[in-house]
C-alpha positions, 0 to 999 in steps of 0.5 A, spaced: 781 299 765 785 304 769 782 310 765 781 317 769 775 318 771 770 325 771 771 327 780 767 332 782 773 336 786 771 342 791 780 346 790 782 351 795 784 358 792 791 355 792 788 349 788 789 344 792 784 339 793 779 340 799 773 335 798 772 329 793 764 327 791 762 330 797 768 327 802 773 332 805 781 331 804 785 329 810 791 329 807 795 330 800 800 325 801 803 326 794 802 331 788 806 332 783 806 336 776 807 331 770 809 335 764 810 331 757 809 332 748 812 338 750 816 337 743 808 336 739 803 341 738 798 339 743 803 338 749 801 334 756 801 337 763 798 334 769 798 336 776 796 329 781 794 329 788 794 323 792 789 324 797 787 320 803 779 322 804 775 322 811 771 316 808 777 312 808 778 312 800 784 313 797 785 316 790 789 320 786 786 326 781 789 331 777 786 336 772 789 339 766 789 346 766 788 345 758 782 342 759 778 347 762 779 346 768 775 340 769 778 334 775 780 327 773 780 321 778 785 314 776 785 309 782 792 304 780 
């Protein structure tokens, strides 16, 4: 039901999202790193942002460094 979804997300240098689909950033309300499995071979981390968009969205997206760098949206 909630499962994330592939964003097309535009990152500054610093990483932090810029635009998502098209629709600028105004703000990063939250980001957080989630780090998890750390005791399997196959360890989790995450690093989320909620954004709030110039469109009036508000989402969360992450990306996994792991994963080639690829960008995840997951509305709650």
């Amino acid at each position: 039901m909630y499962r994330p979804r592939p964003a097309e997300v535009a990152a500054g240098e610093d990483g932090v999202p810029r635009a998502v689909g098209g629709a600028a950033v105004e703000a990063v309300r939250e980001d957080w790193l989630v780090e998890d499995r750390w005791w399997t071979p196959k360890p989790l981390q995450r690093r989320y942002f909620e954004l709030a968009l110039a469109d009036g969205r508000n989402l969360v997206v992450f990306r996994e460094p792991d994963d080639g760098g690829r960008w995840y949206e997951q509305r709650a």
